[in-house]
Biotite code that builds the C-alpha atoms (Angstrom):
import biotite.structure as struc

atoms = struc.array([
    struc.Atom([-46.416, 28.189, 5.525], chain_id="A", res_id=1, res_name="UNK", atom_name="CA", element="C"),
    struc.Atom([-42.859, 26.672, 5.802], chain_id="A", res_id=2, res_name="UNK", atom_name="CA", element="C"),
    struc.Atom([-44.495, 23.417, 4.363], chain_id="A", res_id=3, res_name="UNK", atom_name="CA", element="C"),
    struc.Atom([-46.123, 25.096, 1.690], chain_id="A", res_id=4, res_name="UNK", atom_name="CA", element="C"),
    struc.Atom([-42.511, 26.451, 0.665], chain_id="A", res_id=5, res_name="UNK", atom_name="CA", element="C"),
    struc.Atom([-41.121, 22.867, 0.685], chain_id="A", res_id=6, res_name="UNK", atom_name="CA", element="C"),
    struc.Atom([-43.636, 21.020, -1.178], chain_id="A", res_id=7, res_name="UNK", atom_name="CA", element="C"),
    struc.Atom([-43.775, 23.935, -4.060], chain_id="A", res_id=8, res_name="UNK", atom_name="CA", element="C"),
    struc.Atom([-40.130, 23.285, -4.639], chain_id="A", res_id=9, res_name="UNK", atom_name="CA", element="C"),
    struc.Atom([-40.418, 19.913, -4.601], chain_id="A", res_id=10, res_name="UNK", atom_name="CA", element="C"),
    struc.Atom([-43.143, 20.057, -7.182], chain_id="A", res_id=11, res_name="UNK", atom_name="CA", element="C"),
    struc.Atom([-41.180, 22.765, -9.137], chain_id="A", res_id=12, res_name="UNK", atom_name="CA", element="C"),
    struc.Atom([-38.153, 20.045, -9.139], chain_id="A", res_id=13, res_name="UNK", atom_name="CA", element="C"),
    struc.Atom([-39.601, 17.478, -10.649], chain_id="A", res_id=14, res_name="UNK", atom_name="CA", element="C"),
    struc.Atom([-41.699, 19.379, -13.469], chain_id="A", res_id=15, res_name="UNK", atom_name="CA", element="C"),
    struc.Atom([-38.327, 20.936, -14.074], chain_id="A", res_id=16, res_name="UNK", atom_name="CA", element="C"),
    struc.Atom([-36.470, 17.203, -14.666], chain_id="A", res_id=17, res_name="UNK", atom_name="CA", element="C"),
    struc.Atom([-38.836, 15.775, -16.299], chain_id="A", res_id=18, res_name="UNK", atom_name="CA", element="C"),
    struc.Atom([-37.922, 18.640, -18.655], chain_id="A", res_id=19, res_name="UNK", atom_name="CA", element="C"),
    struc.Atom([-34.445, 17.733, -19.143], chain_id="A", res_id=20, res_name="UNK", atom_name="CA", element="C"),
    struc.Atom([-33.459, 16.549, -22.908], chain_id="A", res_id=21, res_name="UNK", atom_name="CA", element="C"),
    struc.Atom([-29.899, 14.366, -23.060], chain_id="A", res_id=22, res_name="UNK", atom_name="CA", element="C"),
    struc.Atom([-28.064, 14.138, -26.019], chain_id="A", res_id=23, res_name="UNK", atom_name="CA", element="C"),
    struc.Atom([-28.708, 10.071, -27.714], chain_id="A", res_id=24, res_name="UNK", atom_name="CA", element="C"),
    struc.Atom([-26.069, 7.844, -26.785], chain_id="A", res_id=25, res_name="UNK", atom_name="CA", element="C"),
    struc.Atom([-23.230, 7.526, -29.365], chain_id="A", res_id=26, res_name="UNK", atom_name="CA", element="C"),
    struc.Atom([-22.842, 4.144, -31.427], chain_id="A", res_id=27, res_name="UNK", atom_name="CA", element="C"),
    struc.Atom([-19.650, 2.557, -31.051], chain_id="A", res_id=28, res_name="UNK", atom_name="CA", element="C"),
    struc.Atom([-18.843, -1.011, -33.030], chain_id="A", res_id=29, res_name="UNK", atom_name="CA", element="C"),
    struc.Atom([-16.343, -2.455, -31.031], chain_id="A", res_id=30, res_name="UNK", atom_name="CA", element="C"),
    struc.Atom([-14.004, -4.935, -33.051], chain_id="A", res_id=31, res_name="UNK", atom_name="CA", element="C"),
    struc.Atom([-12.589, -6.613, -29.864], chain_id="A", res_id=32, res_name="UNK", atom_name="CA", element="C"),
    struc.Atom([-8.690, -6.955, -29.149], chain_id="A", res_id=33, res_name="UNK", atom_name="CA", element="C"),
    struc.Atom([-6.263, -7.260, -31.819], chain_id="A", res_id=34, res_name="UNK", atom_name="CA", element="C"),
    struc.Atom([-2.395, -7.970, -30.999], chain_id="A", res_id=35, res_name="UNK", atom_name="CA", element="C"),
    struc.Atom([-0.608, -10.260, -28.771], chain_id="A", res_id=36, res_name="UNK", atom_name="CA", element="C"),
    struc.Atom([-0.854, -10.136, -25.312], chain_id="A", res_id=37, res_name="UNK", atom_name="CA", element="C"),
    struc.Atom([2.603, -10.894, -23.177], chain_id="A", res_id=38, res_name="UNK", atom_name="CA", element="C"),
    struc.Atom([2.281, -12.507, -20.198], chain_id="A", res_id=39, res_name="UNK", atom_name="CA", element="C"),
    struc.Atom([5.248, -13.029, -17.727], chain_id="A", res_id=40, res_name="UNK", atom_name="CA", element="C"),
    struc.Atom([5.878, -13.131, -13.946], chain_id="A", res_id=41, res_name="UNK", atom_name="CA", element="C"),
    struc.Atom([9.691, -11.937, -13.080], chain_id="A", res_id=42, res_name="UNK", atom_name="CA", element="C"),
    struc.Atom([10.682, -11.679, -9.697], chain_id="A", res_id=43, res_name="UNK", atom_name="CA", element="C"),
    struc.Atom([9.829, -8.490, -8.178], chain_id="A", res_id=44, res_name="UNK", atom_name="CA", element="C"),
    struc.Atom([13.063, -8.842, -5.927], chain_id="A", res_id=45, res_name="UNK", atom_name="CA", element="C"),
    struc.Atom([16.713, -9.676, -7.118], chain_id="A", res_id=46, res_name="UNK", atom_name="CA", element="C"),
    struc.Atom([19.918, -10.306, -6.044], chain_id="A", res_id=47, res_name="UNK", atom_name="CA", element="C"),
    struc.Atom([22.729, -8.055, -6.889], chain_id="A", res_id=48, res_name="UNK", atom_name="CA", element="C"),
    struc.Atom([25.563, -10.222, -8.961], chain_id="A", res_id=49, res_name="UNK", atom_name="CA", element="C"),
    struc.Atom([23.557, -13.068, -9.778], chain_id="A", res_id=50, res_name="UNK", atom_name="CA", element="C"),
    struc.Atom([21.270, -14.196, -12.366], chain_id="A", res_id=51, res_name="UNK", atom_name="CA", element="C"),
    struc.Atom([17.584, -13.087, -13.332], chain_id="A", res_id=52, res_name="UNK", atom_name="CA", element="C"),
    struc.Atom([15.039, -15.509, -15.135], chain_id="A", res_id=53, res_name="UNK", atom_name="CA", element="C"),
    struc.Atom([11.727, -15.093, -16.804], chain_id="A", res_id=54, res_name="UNK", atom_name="CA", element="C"),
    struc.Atom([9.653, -17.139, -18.844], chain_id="A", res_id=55, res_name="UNK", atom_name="CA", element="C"),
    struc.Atom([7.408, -15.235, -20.987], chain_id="A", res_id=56, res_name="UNK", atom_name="CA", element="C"),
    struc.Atom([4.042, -16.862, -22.730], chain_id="A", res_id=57, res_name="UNK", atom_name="CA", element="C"),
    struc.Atom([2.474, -14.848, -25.651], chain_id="A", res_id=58, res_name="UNK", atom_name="CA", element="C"),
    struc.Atom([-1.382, -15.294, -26.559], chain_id="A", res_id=59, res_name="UNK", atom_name="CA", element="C"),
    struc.Atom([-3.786, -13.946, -29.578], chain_id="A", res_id=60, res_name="UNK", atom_name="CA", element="C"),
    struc.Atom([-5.323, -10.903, -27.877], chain_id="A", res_id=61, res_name="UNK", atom_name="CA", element="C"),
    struc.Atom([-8.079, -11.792, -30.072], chain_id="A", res_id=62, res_name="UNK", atom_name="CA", element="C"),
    struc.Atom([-9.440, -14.955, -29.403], chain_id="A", res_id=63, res_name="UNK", atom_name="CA", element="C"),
    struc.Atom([-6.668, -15.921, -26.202], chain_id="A", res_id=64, res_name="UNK", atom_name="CA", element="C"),
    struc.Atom([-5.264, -18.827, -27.611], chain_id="A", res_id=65, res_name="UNK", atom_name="CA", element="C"),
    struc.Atom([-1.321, -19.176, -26.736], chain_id="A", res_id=66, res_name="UNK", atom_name="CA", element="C"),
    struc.Atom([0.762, -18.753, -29.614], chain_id="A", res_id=67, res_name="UNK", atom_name="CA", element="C"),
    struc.Atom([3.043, -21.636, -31.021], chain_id="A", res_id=68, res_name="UNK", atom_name="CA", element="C"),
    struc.Atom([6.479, -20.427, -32.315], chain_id="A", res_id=69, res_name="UNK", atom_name="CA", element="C"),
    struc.Atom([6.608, -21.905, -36.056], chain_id="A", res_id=70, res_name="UNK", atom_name="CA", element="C"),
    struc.Atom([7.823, -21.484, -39.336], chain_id="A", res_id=71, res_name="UNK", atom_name="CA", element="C"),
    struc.Atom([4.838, -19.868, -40.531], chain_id="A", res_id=72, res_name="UNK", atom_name="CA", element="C"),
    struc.Atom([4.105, -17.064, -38.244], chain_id="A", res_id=73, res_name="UNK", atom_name="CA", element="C"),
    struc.Atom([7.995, -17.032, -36.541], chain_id="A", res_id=74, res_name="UNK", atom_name="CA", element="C"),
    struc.Atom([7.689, -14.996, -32.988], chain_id="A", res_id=75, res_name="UNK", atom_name="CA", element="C"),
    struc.Atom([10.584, -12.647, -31.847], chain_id="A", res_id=76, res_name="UNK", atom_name="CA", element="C"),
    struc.Atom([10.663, -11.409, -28.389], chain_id="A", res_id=77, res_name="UNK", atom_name="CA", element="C"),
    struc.Atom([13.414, -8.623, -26.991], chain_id="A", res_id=78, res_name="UNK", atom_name="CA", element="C"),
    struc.Atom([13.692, -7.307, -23.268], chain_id="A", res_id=79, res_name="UNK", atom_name="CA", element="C"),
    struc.Atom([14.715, -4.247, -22.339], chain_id="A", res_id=80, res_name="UNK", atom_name="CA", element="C"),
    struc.Atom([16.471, -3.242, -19.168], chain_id="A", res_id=81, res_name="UNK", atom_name="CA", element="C"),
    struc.Atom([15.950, 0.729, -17.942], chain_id="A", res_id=82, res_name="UNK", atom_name="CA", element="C"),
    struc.Atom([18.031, 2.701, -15.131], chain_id="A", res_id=83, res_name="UNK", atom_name="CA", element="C"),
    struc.Atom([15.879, 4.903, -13.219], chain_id="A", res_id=84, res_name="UNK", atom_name="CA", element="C"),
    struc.Atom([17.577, 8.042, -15.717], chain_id="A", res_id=85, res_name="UNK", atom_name="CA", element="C"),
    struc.Atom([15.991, 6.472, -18.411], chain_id="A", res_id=86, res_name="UNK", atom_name="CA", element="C"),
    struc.Atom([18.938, 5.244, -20.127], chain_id="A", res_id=87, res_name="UNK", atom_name="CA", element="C"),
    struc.Atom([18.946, 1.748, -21.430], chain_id="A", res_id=88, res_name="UNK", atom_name="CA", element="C"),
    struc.Atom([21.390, -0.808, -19.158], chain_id="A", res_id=89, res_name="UNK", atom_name="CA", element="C"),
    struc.Atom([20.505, -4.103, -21.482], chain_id="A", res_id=90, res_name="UNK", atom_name="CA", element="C"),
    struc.Atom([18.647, -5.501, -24.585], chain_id="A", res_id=91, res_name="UNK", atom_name="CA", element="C"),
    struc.Atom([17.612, -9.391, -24.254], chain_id="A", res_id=92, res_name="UNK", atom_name="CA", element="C"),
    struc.Atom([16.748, -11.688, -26.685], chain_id="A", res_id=93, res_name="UNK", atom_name="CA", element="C"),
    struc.Atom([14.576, -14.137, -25.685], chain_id="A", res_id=94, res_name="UNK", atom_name="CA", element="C"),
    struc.Atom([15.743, -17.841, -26.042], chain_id="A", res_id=95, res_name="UNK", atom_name="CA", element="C"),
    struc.Atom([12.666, -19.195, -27.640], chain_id="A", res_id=96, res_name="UNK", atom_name="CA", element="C"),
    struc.Atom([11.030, -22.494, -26.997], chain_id="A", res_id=97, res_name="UNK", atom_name="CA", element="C"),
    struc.Atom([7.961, -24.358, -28.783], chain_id="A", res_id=98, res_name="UNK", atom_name="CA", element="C"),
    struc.Atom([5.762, -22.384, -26.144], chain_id="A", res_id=99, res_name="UNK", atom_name="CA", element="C"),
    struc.Atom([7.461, -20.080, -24.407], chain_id="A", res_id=100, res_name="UNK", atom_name="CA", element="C"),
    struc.Atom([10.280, -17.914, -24.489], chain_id="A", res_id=101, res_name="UNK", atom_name="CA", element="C"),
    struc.Atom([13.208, -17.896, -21.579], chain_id="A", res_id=102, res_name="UNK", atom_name="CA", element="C"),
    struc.Atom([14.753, -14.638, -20.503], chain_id="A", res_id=103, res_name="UNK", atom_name="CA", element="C"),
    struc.Atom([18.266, -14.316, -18.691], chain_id="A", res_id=104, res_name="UNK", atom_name="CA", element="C"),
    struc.Atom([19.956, -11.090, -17.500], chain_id="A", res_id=105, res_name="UNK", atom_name="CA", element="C"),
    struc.Atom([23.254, -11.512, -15.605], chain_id="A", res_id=106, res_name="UNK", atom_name="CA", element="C"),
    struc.Atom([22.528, -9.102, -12.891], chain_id="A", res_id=107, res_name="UNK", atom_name="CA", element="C"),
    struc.Atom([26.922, -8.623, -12.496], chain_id="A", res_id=108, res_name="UNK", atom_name="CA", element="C"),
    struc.Atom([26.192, -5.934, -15.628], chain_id="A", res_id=109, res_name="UNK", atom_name="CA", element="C"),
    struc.Atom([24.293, -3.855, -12.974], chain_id="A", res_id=110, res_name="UNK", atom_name="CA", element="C"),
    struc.Atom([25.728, -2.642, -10.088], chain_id="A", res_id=111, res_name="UNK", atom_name="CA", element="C"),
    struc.Atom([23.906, -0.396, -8.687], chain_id="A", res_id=112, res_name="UNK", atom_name="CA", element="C"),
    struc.Atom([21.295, -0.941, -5.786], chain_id="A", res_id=113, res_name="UNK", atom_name="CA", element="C"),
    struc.Atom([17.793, 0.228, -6.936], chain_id="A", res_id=114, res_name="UNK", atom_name="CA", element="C"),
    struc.Atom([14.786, -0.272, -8.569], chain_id="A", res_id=115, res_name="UNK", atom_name="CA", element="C"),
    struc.Atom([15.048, -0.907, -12.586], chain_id="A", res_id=116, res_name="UNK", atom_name="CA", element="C"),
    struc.Atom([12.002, -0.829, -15.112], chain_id="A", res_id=117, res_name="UNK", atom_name="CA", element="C"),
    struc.Atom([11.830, -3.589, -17.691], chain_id="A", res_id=118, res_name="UNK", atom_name="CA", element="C"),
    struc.Atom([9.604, -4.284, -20.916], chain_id="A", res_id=119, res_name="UNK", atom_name="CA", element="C"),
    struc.Atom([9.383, -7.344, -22.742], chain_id="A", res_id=120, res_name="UNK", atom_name="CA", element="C"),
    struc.Atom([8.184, -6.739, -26.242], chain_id="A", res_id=121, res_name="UNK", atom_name="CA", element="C"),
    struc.Atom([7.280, -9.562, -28.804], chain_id="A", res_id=122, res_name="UNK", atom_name="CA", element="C"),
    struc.Atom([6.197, -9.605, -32.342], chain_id="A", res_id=123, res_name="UNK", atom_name="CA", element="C"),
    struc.Atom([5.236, -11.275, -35.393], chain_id="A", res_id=124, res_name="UNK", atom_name="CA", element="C"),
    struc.Atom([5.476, -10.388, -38.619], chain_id="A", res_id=125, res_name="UNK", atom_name="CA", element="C"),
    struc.Atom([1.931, -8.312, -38.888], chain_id="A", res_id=126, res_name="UNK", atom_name="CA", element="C"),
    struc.Atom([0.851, -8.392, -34.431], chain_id="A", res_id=127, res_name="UNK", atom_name="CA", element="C"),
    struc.Atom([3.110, -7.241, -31.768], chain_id="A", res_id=128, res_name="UNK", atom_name="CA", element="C"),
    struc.Atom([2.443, -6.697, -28.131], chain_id="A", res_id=129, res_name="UNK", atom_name="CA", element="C"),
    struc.Atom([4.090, -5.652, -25.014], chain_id="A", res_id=130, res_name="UNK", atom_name="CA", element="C"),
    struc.Atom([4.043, -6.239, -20.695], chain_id="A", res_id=131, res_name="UNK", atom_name="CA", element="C"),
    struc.Atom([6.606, -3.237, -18.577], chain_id="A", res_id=132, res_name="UNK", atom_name="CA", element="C"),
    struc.Atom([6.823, -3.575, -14.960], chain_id="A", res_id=133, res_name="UNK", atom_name="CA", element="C"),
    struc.Atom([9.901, -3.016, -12.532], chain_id="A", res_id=134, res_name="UNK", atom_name="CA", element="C"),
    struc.Atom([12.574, -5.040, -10.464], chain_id="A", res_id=135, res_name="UNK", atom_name="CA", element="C"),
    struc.Atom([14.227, -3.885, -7.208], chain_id="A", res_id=136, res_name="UNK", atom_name="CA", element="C"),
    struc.Atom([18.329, -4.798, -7.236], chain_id="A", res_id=137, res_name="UNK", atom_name="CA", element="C"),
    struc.Atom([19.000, -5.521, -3.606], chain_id="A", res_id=138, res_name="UNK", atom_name="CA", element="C"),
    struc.Atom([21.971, -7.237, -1.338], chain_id="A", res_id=139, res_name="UNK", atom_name="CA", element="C"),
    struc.Atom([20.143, -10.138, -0.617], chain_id="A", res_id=140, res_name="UNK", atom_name="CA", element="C"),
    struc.Atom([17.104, -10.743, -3.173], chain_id="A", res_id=141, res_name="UNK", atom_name="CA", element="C"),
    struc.Atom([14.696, -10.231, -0.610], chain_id="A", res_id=142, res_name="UNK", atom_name="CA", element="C"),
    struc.Atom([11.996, -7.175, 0.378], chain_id="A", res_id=143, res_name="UNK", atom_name="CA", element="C"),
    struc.Atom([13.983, -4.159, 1.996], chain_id="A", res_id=144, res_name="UNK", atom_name="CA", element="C"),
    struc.Atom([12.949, -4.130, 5.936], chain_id="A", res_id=145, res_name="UNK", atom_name="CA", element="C"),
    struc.Atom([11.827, -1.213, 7.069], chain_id="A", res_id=146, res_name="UNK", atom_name="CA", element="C"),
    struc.Atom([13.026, -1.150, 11.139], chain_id="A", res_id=147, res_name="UNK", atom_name="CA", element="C"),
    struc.Atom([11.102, 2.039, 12.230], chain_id="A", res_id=148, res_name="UNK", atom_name="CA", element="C"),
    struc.Atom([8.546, 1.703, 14.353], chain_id="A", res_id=149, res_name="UNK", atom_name="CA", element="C"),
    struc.Atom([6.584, 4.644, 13.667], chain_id="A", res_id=150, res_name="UNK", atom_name="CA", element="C"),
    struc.Atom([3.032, 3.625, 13.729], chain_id="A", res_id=151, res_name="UNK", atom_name="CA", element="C"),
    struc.Atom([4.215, 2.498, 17.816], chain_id="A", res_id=152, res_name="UNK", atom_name="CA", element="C"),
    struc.Atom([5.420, 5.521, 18.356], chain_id="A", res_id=153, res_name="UNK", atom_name="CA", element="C"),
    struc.Atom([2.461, 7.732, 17.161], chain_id="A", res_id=154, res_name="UNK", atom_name="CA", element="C"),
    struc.Atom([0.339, 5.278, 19.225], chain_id="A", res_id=155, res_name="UNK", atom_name="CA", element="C"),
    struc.Atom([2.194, 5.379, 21.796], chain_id="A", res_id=156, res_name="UNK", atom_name="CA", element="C"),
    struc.Atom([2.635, 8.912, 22.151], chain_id="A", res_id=157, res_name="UNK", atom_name="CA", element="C"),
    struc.Atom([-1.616, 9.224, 21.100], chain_id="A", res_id=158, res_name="UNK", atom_name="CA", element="C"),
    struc.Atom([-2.318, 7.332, 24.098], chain_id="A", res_id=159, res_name="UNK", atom_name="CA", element="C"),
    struc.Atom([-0.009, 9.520, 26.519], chain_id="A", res_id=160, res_name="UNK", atom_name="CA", element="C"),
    struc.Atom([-2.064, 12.932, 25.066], chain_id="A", res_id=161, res_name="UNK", atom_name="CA", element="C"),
    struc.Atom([-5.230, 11.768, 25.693], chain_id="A", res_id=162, res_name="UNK", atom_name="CA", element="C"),
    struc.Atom([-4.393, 10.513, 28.994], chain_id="A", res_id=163, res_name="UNK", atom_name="CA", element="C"),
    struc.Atom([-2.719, 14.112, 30.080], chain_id="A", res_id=164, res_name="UNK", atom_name="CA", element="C"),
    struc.Atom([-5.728, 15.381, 28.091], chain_id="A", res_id=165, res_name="UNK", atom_name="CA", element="C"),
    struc.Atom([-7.986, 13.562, 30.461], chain_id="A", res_id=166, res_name="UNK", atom_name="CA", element="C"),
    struc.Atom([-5.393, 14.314, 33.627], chain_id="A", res_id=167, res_name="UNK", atom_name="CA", element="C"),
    struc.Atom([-6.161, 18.600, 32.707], chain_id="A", res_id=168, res_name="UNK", atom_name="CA", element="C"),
    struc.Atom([-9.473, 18.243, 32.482], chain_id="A", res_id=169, res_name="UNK", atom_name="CA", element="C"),
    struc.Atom([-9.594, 16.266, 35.587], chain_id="A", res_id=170, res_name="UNK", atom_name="CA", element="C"),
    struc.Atom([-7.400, 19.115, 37.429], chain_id="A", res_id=171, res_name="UNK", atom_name="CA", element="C"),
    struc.Atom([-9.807, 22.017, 36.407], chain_id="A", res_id=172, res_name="UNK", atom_name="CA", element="C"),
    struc.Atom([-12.706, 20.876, 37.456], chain_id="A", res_id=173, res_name="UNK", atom_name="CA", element="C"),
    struc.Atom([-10.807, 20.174, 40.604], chain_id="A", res_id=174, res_name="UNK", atom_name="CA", element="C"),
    struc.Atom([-9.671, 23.639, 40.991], chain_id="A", res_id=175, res_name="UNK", atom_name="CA", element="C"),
    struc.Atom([-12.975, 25.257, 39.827], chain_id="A", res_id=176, res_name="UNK", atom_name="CA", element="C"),
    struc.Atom([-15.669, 23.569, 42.145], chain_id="A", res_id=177, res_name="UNK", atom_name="CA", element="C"),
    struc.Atom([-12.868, 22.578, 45.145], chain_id="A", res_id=178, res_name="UNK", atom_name="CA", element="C"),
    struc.Atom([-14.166, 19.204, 45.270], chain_id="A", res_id=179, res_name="UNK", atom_name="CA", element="C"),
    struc.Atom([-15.134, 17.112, 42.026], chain_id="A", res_id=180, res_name="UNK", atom_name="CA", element="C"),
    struc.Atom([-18.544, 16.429, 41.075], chain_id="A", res_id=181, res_name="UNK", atom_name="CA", element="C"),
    struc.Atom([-20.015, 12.985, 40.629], chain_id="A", res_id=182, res_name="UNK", atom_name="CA", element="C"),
])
């Protein structure tokens, strides 16, 4: 009988799909990328009191060909340096180059230790595109350590529960039966 249950629903389910009406999918025309796209690789790490560099390439977003600066369609590219607060620290003109553009920040302007957000933003005179990202002002340019051992200690101290775990369980059999069973 509990069969006969099971199979009815079964059969019930998929008379019931097969029922099911979904809306047609919408149309959408997609006119591909327009803009410029920014590409640039600054150092994720810094040194405090020395100096940052960047060299920034801009592309058609539209067909991905790299963008010559020229009389014609003249580029412009500005960086922007951001405290944590959101205030602005620095604006940066890039210096520009047939190709590329260069980007400098003397890093003696900031004194703080800490991580800083940056965006690069370039135009021309009718596209304009941007890349943001963030820098981390340290002593010595380099990753901040971090010197705790943690994931020892919670192993450590894991492997000591389990073992007094064990040790307990051992002991109360021991106590229970007198002598302990193989």
């Amino acid at each position: 009988m509990e069969l006969n249950k099971i199979i009815l629903g079964i059969v019930v389910l998929i008379i019931l799909s097969s029922m099911t009406f979904a809306a047609k999918p919408i149309n959408v025309v997609f006119a591909g990328d327009t803009g410029l796209r920014v590409l640039s690789h600054p150092p994720r790490f810094l040194k405090s009191n020395s100096v940052g560099r960047t060299s920034t390439y801009i592309f058609n977003a539209t067909n991905g060909v790299k963008l010559i600066n020229s009389t014609l369609t003249p580029l412009e590219c500005l960086g922007l340096i951001q405290h944590p607060n959101g205030s602005e620290l620095a604006i940066v003109k890039g210096t520009q180059h047939l190709d590329h553009f260069d980007f400098s920040l003397n890093l003696t302007e900031i004194n703080l230790l800490g991580e800083y957000g940056w965006v690069i933003f370039c135009n021309n005179s009718n596209q304009g595109g941007f890349l943001k990202g963030f820098f981390e002002l340290t002593s010595d340019g380099y990753e901040p350590r971090d010197n705790s051992n943690n994931f020892l200690t919670i192993t450590l101290f894991s492997i000591l529960f389990l073992i007094m775990g064990i040790y307990i369980i051992y002991k109360g059999r021991e106590r229970k039966d007198g002598q302990m069973d193989d």
